[in-house]
C-alpha positions as CSV (number, residue, x, y, z in Angstrom):
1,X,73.9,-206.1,71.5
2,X,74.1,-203.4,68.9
3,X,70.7,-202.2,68.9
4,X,70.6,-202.3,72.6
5,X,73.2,-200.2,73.6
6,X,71.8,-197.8,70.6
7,X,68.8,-197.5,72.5
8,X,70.3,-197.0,75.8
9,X,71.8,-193.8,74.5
10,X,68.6,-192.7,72.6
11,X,66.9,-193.4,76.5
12,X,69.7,-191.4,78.2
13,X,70.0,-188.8,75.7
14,X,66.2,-188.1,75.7
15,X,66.4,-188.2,79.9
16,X,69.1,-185.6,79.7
17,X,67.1,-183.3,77.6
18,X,64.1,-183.5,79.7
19,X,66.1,-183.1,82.9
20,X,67.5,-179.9,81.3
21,X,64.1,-178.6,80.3
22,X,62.7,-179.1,83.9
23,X,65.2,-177.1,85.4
24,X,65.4,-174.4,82.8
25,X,61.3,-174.0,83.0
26,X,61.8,-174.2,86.6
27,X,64.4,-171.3,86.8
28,X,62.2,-169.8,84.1
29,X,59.4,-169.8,87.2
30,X,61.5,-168.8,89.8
31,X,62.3,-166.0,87.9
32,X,58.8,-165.3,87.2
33,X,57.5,-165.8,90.8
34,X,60.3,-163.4,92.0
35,X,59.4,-160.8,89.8
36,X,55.4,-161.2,90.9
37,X,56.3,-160.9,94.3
38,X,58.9,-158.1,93.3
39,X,55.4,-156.1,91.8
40,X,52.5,-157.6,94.3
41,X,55.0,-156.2,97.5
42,X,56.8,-152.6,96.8
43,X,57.4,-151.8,99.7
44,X,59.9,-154.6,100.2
45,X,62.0,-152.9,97.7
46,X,61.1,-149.0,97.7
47,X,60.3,-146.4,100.7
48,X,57.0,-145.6,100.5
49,X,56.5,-141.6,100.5
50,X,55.1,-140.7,104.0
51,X,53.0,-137.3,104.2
52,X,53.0,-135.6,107.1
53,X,49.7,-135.4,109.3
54,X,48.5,-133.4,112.3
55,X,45.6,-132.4,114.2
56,X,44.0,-129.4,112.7
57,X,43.0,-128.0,116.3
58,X,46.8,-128.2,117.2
59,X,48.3,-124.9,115.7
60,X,52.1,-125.1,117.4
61,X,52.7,-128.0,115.3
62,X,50.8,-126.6,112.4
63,X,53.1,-123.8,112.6
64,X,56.3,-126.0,113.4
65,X,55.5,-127.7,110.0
66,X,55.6,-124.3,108.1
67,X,58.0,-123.2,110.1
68,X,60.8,-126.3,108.8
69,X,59.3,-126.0,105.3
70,X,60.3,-122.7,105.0
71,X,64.0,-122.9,106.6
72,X,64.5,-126.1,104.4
73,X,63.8,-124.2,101.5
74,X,66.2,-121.5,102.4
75,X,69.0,-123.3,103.6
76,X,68.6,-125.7,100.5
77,X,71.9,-125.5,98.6
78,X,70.9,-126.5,95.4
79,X,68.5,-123.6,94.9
80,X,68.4,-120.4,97.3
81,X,71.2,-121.5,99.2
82,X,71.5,-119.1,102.3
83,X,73.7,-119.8,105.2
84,X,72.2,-120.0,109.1
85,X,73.9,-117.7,111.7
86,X,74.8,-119.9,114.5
87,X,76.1,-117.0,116.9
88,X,73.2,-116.8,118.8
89,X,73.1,-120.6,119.1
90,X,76.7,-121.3,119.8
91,X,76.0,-118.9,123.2
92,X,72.6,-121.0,124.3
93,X,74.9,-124.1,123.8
94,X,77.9,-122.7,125.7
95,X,75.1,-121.6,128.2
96,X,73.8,-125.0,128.4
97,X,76.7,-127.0,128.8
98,X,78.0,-124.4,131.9
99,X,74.5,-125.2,133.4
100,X,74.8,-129.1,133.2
101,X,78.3,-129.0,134.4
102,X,77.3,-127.4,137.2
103,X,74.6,-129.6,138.1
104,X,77.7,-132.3,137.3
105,X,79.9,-130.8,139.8
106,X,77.0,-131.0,142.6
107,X,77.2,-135.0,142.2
108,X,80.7,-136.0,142.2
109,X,82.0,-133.3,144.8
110,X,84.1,-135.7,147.3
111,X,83.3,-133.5,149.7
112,X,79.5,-135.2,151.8
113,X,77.1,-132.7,153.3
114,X,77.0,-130.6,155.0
115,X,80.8,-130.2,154.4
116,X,79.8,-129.3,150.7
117,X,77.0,-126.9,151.2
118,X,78.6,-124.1,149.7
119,X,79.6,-125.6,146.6
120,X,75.8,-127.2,146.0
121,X,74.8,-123.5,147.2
122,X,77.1,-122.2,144.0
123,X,76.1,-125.2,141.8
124,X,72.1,-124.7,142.6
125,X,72.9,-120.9,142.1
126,X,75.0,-121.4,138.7
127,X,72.2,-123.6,137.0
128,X,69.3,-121.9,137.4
129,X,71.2,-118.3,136.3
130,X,71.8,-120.5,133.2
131,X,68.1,-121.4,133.0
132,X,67.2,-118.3,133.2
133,X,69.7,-116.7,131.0
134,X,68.1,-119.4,128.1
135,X,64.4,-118.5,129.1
136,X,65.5,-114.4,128.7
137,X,67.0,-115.6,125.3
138,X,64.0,-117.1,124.0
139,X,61.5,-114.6,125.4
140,X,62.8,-111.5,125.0
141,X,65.7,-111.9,121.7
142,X,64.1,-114.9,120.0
143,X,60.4,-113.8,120.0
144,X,59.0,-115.4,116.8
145,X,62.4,-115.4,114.9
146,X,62.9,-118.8,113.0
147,X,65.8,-118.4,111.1
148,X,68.9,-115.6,110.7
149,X,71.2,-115.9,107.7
150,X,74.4,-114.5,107.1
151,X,75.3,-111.3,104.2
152,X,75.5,-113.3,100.7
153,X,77.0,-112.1,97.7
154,X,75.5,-112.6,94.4
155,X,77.2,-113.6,90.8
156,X,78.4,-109.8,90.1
157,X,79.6,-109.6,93.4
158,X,77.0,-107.4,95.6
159,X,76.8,-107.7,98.8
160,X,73.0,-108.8,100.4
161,X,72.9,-108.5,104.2
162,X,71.7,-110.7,106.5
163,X,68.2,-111.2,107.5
164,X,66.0,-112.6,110.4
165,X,62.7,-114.6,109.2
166,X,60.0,-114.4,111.4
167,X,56.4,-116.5,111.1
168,X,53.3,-115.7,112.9
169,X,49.9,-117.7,113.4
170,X,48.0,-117.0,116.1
171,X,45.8,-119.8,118.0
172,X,42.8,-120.8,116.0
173,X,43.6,-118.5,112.8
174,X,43.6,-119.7,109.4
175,X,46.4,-116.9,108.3
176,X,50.1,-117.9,108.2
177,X,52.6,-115.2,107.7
178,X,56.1,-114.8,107.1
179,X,58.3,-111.8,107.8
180,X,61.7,-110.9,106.5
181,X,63.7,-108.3,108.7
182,X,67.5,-106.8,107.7
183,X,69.7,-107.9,110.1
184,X,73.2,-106.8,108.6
185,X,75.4,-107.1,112.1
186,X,73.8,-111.4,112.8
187,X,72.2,-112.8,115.3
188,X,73.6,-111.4,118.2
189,X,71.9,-108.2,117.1
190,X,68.5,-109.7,117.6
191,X,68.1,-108.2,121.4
192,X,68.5,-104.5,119.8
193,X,65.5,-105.9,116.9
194,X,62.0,-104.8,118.2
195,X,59.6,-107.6,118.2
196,X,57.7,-108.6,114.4
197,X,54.6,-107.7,114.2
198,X,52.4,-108.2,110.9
199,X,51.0,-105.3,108.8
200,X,47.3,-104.9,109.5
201,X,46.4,-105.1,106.0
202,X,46.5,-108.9,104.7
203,X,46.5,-109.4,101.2
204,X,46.1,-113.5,101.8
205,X,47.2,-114.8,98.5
206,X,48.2,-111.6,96.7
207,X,52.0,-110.7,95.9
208,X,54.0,-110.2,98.9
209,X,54.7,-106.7,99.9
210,X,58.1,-105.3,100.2
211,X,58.2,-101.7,102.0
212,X,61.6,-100.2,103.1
213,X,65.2,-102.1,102.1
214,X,65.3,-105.4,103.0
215,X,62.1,-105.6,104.5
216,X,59.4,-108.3,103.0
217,X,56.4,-109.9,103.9
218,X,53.8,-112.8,102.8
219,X,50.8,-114.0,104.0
220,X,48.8,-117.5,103.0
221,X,46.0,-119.5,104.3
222,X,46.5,-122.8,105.6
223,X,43.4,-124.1,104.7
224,X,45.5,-124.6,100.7
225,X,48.5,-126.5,102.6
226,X,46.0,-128.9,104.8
227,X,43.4,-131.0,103.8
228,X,40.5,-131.7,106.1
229,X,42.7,-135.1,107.7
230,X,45.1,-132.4,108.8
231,X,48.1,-134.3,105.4
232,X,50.2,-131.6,104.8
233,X,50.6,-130.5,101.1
234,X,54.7,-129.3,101.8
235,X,55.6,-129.3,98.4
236,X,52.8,-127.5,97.1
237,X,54.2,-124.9,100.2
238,X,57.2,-124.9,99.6
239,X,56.3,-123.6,95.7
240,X,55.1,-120.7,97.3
241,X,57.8,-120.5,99.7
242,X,60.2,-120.5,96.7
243,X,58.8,-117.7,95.0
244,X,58.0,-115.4,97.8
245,X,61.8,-115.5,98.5
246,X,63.2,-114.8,95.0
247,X,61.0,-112.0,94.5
248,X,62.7,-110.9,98.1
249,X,65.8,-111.3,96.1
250,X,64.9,-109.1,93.0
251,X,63.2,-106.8,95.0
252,X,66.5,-106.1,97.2
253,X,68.8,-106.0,94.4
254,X,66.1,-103.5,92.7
255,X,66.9,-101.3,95.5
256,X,70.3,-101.6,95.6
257,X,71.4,-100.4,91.9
């Protein structure tokens, strides 16, 4: 009986081991598998970077692209940091939101026609004034504005007023230019601004040129921004964006003292 139960334990002993082995090698290739499938499928686990893409015959949204590359840079806190002027905006909203109401008021009036034909008269009358008033804004004060910032105040304290940026590119052009205008009483001072209009002389992808206080302007081709699938290159953009506007910087504080 001795040497029996002996060799029982040896038996279960020696099971116990290789059950343990089996499920430590097969954790060992979970762990293994998990980490293949980790490496064979990124995207599972990570955003994949995106670049954006357009048709190269479709110059509004060539434009638009430029257009938000070089606000973001402006408005980007954690380098130029300028602050947008949100007068003019706050009157289209208010402007807006008068128009729908009106439109608002037509539908639930208790009154039923032709009882109520005054107040859809007034209502009809009140939205498209409001209409208009936003198509005036955007024809006549707007023009090719893009951004206005508010004055700014650098580390010693001077004051740097506010500017309006402007960007032109004409319909089947290759030239993209930015415009920087002094705008020291905001936004609601751009329907005294005349409308921007580029310097004859392009230097495309020479130093910007700066001319009375305040004043700046750039000019770059596109064709170094979009490849020939229309993938915009922003970052390599917004590079030039970058430096364009701190030598605006220097240039204005140059004048200044």
């Amino acid at each position: 009986r001795g040497p029996r139960k002996d060799a029982s334990k040896e038996a279960g002993a020696e099971g116990a081991k290789d059950s343990t082995k089996e499920v430590a090698n097969s954790g060992s290739k979970d762990s293994n598998e998990s980490a293949d499938s980790n490496s064979k499928h990124p995207k599972d686990h990570q955003e994949d970077f995106i670049p954006k893409k357009t048709c190269l015959g479709d110059s509004a949204t060539m434009k638009r692209m430029l257009d938000d590359a070089a606000i973001k840079v402006l408005l980007d806190e954690s380098e130029l940091g300028y602050e947008e002027d949100t007068a003019l905006s706050n009157v289209k909203l208010i402007v807006g939101f008068t128009g729908v109401a009106a439109s608002l008021v037509s539908h639930v009036y208790p009154l039923s026609f032709p009882k109520n034909w005054w107040v859809l008269f007034a209502c009809c009358a009140g939205y498209f004034i409001c209409a208009g008033i936003l198509q005036l804004l955007l024809s006549f004060v707007e023009l090719e504005s893009i951004l206005v910032t508010r004055a700014t105040k650098d580390a010693s304290g001077k004051s740097t007023p506010g500017f309006t940026l402007s960007s032109h590119f004409p319909r089947y052009q290759e030239i993209y230019t930015l415009g920087i205008t002094p705008l020291p009483k905001g936004s609601l001072a751009l329907i005294s601004l005349p409308k921007y209009e580029p310097s004859e002389e392009r230097k495309v992808g020479g130093p910007p040129s700066f001319g009375p206080p305040g004043f700046g302007e750039q000019h770059w081709d596109v064709t170094k921004f979009f490849d020939d699938e229309g993938i915009f290159y922003e970052e390599k953009f917004c590079d030039e964006l970058r430096s364009f506007f701190k030598a605006y910087e220097s240039s204005v504080s140059k004048k200044q003292s």
